[in-house]
N, CA, C and O of each residue as an XYZ file, in Angstrom:
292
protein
N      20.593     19.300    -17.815
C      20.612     17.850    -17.829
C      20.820     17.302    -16.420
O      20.187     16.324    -16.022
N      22.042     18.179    -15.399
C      21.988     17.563    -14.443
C      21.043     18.025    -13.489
O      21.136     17.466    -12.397
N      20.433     18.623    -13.564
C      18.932     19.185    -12.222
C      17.940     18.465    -13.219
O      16.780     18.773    -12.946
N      18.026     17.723    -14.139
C      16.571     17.107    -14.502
C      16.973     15.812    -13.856
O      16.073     15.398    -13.126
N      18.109     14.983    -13.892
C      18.603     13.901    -13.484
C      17.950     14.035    -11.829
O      17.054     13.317    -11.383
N      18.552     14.981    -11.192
C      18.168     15.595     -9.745
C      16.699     15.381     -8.903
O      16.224     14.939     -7.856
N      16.303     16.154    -10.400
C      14.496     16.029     -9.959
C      14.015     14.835     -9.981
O      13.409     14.361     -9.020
N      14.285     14.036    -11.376
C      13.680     12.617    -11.397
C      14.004     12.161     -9.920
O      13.121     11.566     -9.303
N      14.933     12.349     -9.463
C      15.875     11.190     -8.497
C      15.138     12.113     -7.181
O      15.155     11.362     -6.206
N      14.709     13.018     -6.921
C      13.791     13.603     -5.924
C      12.797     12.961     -6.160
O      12.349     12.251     -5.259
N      12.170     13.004     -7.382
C      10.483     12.463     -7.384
C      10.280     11.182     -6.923
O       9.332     10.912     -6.186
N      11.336     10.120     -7.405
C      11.000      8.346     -7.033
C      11.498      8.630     -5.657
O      10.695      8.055     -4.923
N      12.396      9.212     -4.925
C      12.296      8.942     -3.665
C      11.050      9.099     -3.098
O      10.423      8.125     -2.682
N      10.510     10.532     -3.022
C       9.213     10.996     -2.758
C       8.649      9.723     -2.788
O       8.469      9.140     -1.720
N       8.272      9.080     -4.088
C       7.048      8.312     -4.509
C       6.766      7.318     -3.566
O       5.672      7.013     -3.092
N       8.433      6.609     -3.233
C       8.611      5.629     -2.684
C       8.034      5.846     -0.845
O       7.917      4.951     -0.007
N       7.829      6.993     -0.714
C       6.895      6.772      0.390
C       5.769      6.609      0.412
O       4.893      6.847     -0.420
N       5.741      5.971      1.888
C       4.155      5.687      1.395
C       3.516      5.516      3.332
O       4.251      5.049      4.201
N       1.753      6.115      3.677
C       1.175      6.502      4.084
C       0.787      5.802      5.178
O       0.510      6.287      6.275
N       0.763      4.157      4.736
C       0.823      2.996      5.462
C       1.715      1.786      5.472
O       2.506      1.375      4.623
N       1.448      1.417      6.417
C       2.391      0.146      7.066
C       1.745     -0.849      5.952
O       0.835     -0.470      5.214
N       2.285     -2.118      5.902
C       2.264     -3.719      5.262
C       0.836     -3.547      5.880
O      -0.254     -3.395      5.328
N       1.371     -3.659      7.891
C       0.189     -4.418      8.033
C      -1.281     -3.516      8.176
O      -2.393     -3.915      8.521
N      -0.901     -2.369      7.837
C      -2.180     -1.380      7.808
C      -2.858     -1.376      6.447
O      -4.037     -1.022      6.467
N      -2.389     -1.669      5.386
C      -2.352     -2.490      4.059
C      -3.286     -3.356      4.417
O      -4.469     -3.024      4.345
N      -2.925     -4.564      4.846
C      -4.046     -6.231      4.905
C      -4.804     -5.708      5.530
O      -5.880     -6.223      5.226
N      -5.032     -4.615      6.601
C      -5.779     -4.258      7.682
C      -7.216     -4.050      6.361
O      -8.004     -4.987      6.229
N      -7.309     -3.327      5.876
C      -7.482     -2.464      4.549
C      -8.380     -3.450      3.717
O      -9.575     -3.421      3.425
N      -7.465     -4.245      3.470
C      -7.830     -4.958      2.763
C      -8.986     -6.077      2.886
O      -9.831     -6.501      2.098
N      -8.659     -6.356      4.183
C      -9.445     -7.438      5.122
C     -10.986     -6.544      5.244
O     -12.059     -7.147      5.265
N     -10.922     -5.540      5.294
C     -11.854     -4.879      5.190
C     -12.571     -4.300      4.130
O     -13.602     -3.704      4.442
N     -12.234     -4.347      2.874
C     -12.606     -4.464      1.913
C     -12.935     -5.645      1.018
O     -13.283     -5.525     -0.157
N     -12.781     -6.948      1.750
C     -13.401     -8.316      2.055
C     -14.811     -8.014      2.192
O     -15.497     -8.551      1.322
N     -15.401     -7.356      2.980
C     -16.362     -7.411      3.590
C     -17.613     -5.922      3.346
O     -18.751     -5.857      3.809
N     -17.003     -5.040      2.610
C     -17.755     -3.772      2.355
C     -17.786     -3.549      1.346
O     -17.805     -4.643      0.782
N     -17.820     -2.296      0.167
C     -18.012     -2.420     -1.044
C     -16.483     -1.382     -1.222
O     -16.453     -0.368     -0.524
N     -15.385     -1.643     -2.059
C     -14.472     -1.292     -2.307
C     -13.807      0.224     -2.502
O     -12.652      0.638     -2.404
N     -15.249      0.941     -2.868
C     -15.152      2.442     -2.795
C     -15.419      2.839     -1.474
O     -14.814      3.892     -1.272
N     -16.158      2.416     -0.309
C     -16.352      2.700      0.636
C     -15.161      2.814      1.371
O     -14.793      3.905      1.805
N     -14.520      1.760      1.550
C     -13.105      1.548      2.409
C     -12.457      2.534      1.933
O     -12.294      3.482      2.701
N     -11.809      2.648      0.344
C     -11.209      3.594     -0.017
C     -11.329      5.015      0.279
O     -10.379      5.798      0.300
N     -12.385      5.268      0.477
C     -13.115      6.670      0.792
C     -12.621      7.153      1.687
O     -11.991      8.210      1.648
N     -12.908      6.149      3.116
C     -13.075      5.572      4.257
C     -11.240      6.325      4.922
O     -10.901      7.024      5.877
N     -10.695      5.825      4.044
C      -9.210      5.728      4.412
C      -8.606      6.600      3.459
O      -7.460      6.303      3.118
N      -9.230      7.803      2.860
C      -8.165      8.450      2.176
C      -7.454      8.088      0.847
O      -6.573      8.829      0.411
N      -7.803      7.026      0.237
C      -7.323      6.161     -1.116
C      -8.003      5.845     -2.022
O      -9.044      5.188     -2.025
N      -7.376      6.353     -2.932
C      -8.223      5.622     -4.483
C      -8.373      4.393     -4.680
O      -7.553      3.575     -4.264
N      -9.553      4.030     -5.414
C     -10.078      2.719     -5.279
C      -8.604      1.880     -5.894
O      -8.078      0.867     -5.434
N      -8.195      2.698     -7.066
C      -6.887      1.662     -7.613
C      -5.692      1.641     -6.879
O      -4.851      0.898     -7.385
N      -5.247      2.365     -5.578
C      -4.216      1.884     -4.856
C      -4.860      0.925     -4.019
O      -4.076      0.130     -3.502
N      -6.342      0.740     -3.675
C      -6.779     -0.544     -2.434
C      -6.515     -1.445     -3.864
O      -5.800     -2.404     -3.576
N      -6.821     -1.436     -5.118
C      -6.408     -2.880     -6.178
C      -5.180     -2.820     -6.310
O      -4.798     -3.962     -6.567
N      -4.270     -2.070     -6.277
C      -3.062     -2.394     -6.377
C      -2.294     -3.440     -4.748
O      -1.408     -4.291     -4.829
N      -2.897     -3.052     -3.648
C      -2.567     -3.600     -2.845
C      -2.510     -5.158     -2.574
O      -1.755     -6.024     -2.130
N      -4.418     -4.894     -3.392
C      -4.535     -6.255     -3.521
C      -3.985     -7.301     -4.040
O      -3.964     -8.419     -3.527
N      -3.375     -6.886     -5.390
C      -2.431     -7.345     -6.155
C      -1.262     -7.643     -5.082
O      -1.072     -8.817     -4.766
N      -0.648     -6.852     -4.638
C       0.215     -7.480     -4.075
C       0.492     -7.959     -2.341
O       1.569     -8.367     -1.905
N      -0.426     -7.830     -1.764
C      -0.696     -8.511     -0.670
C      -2.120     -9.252     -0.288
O      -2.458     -9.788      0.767
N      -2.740     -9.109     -1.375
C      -4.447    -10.008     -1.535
C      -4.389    -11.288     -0.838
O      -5.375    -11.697     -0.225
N      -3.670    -11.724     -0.872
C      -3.255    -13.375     -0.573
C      -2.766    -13.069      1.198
O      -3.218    -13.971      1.903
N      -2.245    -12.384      1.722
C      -1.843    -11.994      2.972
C      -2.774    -11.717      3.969
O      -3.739    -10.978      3.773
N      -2.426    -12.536      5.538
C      -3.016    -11.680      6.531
C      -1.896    -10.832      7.821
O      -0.697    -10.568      7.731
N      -2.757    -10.605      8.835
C      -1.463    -10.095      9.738
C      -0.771    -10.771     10.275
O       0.198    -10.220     10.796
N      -0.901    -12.266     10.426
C       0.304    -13.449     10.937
C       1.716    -13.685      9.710
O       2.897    -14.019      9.798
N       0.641    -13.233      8.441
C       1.994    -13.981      7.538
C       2.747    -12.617      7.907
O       3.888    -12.710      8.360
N       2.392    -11.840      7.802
C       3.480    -10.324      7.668
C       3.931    -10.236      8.882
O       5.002     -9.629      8.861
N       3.545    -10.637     10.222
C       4.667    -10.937     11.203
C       5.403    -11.878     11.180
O       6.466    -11.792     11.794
N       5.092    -13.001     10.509
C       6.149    -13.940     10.278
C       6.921    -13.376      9.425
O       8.103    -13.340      9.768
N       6.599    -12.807      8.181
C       7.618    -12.402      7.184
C       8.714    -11.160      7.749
O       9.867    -11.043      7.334
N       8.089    -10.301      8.757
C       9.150     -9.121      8.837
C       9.987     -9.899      9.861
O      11.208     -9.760      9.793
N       9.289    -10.982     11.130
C      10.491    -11.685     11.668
C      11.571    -12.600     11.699
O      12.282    -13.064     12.590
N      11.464    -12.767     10.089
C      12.473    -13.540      9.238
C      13.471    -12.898      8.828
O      14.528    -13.426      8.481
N      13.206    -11.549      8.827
C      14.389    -10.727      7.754
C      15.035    -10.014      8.807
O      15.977     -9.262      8.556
């Protein structure tokens, strides 16, 4: 029970990394504006559903808001 507790709690750390920056993210994205969505993904090593998941949550973003936002915090 307690090395399964262990592992879970290894795995979400793991998960919680991740490959790119915010602004290498919009970078990404901004570019998948403009090409066909599997391409970029390809392009960069990523499945088409982590470039939609991104989108989801930084779609609306460019690289000014995310320097404004990290120089707020």
């Amino acid at each position: 029970m307690i090395l399964e507790k262990m592992a879970s709690a290894s795995i979400r750390e793991a998960m919680k990394n991740t490959l790119f920056s915010e602004e290498q993210m919009v970078k990404i994205l901004r570019e998948a504006d403009a090409a066909p969505m599997a391409e970029v993904a390809n392009k960069h090593g990523v499945s088409d559903a982590t470039v939609y998941g991104w989108r989801k949550r930084y779609g609306q973003l460019n690289q000014t808001d995310l320097t404004f936002r990290t120089s707020q915090t």
